[in-house]
N, C-alpha and C positions, 0 to 999 in steps of 0.2 A: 294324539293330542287334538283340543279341537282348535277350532279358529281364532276362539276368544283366548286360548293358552298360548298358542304360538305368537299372536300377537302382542300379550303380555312381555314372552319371552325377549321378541326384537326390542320393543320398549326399553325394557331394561337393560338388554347391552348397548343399546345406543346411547341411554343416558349414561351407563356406564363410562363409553367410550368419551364422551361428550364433555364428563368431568376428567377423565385422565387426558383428555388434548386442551384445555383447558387449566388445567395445571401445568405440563409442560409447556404449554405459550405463555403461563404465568413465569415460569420459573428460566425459560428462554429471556423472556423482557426483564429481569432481573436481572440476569446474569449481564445481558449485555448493556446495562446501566451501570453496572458494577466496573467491566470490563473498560468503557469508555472515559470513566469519572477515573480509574487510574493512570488510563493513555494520558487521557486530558493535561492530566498532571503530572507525569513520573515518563513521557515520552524522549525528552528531550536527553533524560541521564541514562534511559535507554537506549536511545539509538549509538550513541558511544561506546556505552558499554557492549553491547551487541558487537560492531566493528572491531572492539578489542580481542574478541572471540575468534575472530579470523582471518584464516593465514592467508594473508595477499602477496601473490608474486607478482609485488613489484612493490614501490612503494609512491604512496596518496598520504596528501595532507590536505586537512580540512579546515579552511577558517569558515567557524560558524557567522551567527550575525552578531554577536557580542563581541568578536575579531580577536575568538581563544582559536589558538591552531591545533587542533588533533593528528596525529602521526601515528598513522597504520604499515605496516610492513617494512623492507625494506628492499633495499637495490633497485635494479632497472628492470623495466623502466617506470617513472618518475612523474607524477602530475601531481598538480596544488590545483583546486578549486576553492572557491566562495562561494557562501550560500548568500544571500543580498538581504534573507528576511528571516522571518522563524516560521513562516507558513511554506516555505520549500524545504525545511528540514523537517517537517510535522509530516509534508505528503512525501517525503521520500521515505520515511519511517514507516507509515502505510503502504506502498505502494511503490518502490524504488523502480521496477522495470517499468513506469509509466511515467515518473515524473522525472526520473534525473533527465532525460530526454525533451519531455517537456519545459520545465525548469531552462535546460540549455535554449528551447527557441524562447524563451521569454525573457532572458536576462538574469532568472532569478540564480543561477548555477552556472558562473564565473571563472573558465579557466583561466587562472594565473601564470602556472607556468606548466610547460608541457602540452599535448597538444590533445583533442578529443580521441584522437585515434588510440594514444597512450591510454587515456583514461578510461574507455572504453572495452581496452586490452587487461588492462585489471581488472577492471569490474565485471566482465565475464568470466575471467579465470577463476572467481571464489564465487561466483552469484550463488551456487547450490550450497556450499556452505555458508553463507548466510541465511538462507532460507530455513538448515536446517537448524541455527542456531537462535534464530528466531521466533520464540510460541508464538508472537502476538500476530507476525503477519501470517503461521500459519491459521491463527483461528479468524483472521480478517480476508486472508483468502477463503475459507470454507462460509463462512457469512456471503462476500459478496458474489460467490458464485451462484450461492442460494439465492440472492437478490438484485442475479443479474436481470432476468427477463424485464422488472422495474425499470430500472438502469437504461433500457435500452429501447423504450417508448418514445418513440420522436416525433416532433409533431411540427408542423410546416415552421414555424415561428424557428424553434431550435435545431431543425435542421439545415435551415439556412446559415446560422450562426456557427455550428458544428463546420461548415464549409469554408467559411470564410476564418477560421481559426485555423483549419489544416491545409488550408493552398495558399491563404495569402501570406506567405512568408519572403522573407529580405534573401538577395543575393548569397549572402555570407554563405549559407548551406550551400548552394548551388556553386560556390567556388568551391567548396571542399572536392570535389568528384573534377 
Protein backbone atom coordinates (compact mmCIF):
# COMPACT_ATOMS: atom_id res chain seq x y z
CA UNK A 1 0.00 0.00 0.00
CA UNK A 2 1.44 3.45 -0.33
CA UNK A 3 1.47 6.23 2.19
CA UNK A 4 -1.36 8.22 1.03
CA UNK A 5 -3.56 4.65 1.46
CA UNK A 6 -2.54 3.60 4.65
CA UNK A 7 -3.21 7.01 5.73
CA UNK A 8 -6.56 7.19 4.24
CA UNK A 9 -7.06 3.77 5.89
CA UNK A 10 -6.24 5.12 9.71
CA UNK A 11 -8.50 8.04 8.84
CA UNK A 12 -11.28 6.28 8.39
CA UNK A 13 -11.19 3.95 11.41
CA UNK A 14 -10.52 6.70 13.52
CA UNK A 15 -13.42 8.51 12.32
CA UNK A 16 -15.03 5.33 12.51
CA UNK A 17 -14.21 4.75 16.01
CA UNK A 18 -14.94 8.44 16.78
CA UNK A 19 -18.57 8.19 15.82
CA UNK A 20 -19.16 4.75 17.56
CA UNK A 21 -17.63 6.42 20.99
CA UNK A 22 -19.59 9.12 20.45
CA UNK A 23 -22.68 7.40 20.24
CA UNK A 24 -22.19 5.35 23.24
CA UNK A 25 -21.35 8.55 25.38
CA UNK A 26 -24.43 9.59 23.61
CA UNK A 27 -26.57 6.81 24.48
CA UNK A 28 -24.55 6.39 28.12
CA UNK A 29 -25.83 10.33 28.85
CA UNK A 30 -29.26 9.22 28.06
CA UNK A 31 -29.49 6.31 29.75
CA UNK A 32 -28.30 7.83 32.94
CA UNK A 33 -30.77 10.85 32.54
CA UNK A 34 -33.34 8.30 32.26
CA UNK A 35 -32.03 6.32 35.24
CA UNK A 36 -31.84 9.40 37.55
CA UNK A 37 -35.28 11.19 36.57
CA UNK A 38 -36.85 7.55 37.82
CA UNK A 39 -34.64 7.48 41.10
CA UNK A 40 -35.63 11.10 41.45
CA UNK A 41 -39.01 10.12 41.60
CA UNK A 42 -39.83 6.36 42.18
CA UNK A 43 -36.77 6.14 45.14
CA UNK A 44 -38.61 6.42 47.96
CA UNK A 45 -41.31 3.36 47.05
CA UNK A 46 -38.26 1.80 46.14
CA UNK A 47 -36.22 1.59 48.84
CA UNK A 48 -39.13 -0.20 50.82
CA UNK A 49 -39.97 -2.25 48.51
CA UNK A 50 -36.37 -3.38 48.11
CA UNK A 51 -36.17 -4.08 52.17
CA UNK A 52 -39.26 -6.16 51.73
CA UNK A 53 -37.27 -8.34 49.58
CA UNK A 54 -35.17 -9.29 52.36
CA UNK A 55 -34.69 -11.79 54.95
CA UNK A 56 -33.34 -10.06 58.03
CA UNK A 57 -32.39 -12.02 61.01
CA UNK A 58 -33.61 -9.97 63.37
CA UNK A 59 -36.10 -7.51 63.21
CA UNK A 60 -35.88 -3.37 62.20
CA UNK A 61 -38.46 -0.94 62.06
CA UNK A 62 -38.22 2.13 60.17
CA UNK A 63 -40.13 5.43 60.89
CA UNK A 64 -39.53 7.33 57.75
CA UNK A 65 -39.79 11.20 57.74
CA UNK A 66 -43.58 11.28 57.22
CA UNK A 67 -43.52 9.05 60.77
CA UNK A 68 -44.97 5.69 58.58
CA UNK A 69 -43.27 2.84 60.48
CA UNK A 70 -41.97 0.05 58.15
CA UNK A 71 -41.40 -3.59 59.62
CA UNK A 72 -38.85 -5.77 58.26
CA UNK A 73 -38.06 -9.24 59.72
CA UNK A 74 -38.72 -10.70 62.69
CA UNK A 75 -37.46 -11.89 66.26
CA UNK A 76 -34.19 -10.82 67.94
CA UNK A 77 -32.61 -8.94 68.05
CA UNK A 78 -34.70 -5.93 67.68
CA UNK A 79 -33.91 -2.05 66.59
CA UNK A 80 -36.40 0.95 65.58
CA UNK A 81 -34.64 3.69 63.88
CA UNK A 82 -35.80 7.21 62.41
CA UNK A 83 -34.87 8.82 59.53
CA UNK A 84 -35.12 12.90 60.57
CA UNK A 85 -35.50 13.91 56.84
CA UNK A 86 -36.00 12.51 53.26
CA UNK A 87 -32.39 13.34 52.21
CA UNK A 88 -30.95 10.35 54.62
CA UNK A 89 -33.42 8.07 53.10
CA UNK A 90 -32.62 9.10 49.38
CA UNK A 91 -28.52 8.58 50.47
CA UNK A 92 -29.09 5.53 52.06
CA UNK A 93 -31.00 4.25 49.00
CA UNK A 94 -27.90 5.18 47.07
CA UNK A 95 -25.29 4.25 49.14
CA UNK A 96 -26.47 2.52 52.53
CA UNK A 97 -22.78 1.30 53.62
CA UNK A 98 -21.78 5.04 53.68
CA UNK A 99 -24.49 6.77 54.94
CA UNK A 100 -26.38 4.86 57.50
CA UNK A 101 -23.21 5.47 59.46
CA UNK A 102 -22.86 8.80 58.40
CA UNK A 103 -26.56 9.64 59.04
CA UNK A 104 -25.89 8.22 62.64
CA UNK A 105 -22.88 10.85 63.30
CA UNK A 106 -25.11 13.56 62.02
CA UNK A 107 -28.53 12.99 63.77
CA UNK A 108 -30.17 12.30 60.67
CA UNK A 109 -30.65 8.23 61.59
CA UNK A 110 -32.17 8.02 65.15
CA UNK A 111 -32.09 5.00 67.15
CA UNK A 112 -35.31 4.66 69.05
CA UNK A 113 -35.02 1.57 70.55
CA UNK A 114 -32.43 -0.91 70.69
CA UNK A 115 -28.97 -0.12 70.51
CA UNK A 116 -26.28 0.43 67.33
CA UNK A 117 -24.74 -2.65 68.04
CA UNK A 118 -28.22 -4.35 67.40
CA UNK A 119 -28.69 -2.60 64.51
CA UNK A 120 -25.69 -3.04 63.07
CA UNK A 121 -25.87 -6.88 63.81
CA UNK A 122 -28.74 -6.78 61.30
CA UNK A 123 -27.69 -4.92 58.76
CA UNK A 124 -24.66 -6.91 58.31
CA UNK A 125 -26.33 -10.14 58.42
CA UNK A 126 -28.45 -9.51 55.05
CA UNK A 127 -26.19 -6.51 53.43
CA UNK A 128 -25.25 -8.93 50.50
CA UNK A 129 -28.88 -9.71 50.00
CA UNK A 130 -29.65 -6.44 49.67
CA UNK A 131 -27.21 -5.62 47.22
CA UNK A 132 -28.29 -8.50 45.33
CA UNK A 133 -31.79 -7.55 45.33
CA UNK A 134 -30.99 -4.16 44.46
CA UNK A 135 -30.51 -3.21 40.37
CA UNK A 136 -30.19 0.37 40.98
CA UNK A 137 -27.39 0.38 43.63
CA UNK A 138 -25.93 -2.25 41.56
CA UNK A 139 -25.77 0.10 38.38
CA UNK A 140 -24.96 3.21 40.88
CA UNK A 141 -22.09 1.17 42.20
CA UNK A 142 -20.60 0.44 38.63
CA UNK A 143 -21.20 4.29 37.65
CA UNK A 144 -19.49 5.61 40.80
CA UNK A 145 -16.60 3.39 40.67
CA UNK A 146 -16.22 4.50 37.06
CA UNK A 147 -16.37 8.05 38.51
CA UNK A 148 -14.37 7.51 41.41
CA UNK A 149 -10.88 9.01 40.44
CA UNK A 150 -13.46 12.61 40.03
CA UNK A 151 -14.66 11.93 43.31
CA UNK A 152 -11.44 11.91 44.85
CA UNK A 153 -9.73 15.20 43.64
CA UNK A 154 -8.95 17.33 46.86
CA UNK A 155 -7.93 20.31 46.97
CA UNK A 156 -6.44 22.35 50.01
CA UNK A 157 -9.86 24.39 50.63
CA UNK A 158 -11.85 20.67 51.00
CA UNK A 159 -9.46 18.80 52.42
CA UNK A 160 -9.47 20.78 55.22
CA UNK A 161 -13.20 20.39 55.59
CA UNK A 162 -13.04 16.57 54.78
CA UNK A 163 -10.95 16.70 58.24
CA UNK A 164 -12.67 18.58 60.29
CA UNK A 165 -16.03 16.39 59.37
CA UNK A 166 -14.13 13.11 60.28
CA UNK A 167 -12.31 14.03 63.67
CA UNK A 168 -14.24 16.53 64.93
CA UNK A 169 -16.77 14.47 66.39
CA UNK A 170 -19.00 14.42 70.04
CA UNK A 171 -18.09 12.01 72.83
CA UNK A 172 -21.13 9.88 72.32
CA UNK A 173 -19.01 7.60 69.85
CA UNK A 174 -16.10 7.62 72.03
CA UNK A 175 -18.40 6.20 74.98
CA UNK A 176 -19.51 3.49 72.94
CA UNK A 177 -15.91 1.49 73.01
Amino acid sequence: RSAKAKKNCSLVIFQGFKKATLSVAFFYFYFQLYFFFMIYYYWDKMLYSILKKIPFKGKIEIVDSNNKVHTFGSGSPYSRIRFANKSIERKIFFNPSLYIGEGYMDGEVIIEKGTIEDLLNIITACYDDFVVNNFFFRIYENISSFLKPLHQINKVFQSKKNVAHHYDINENLYKLF
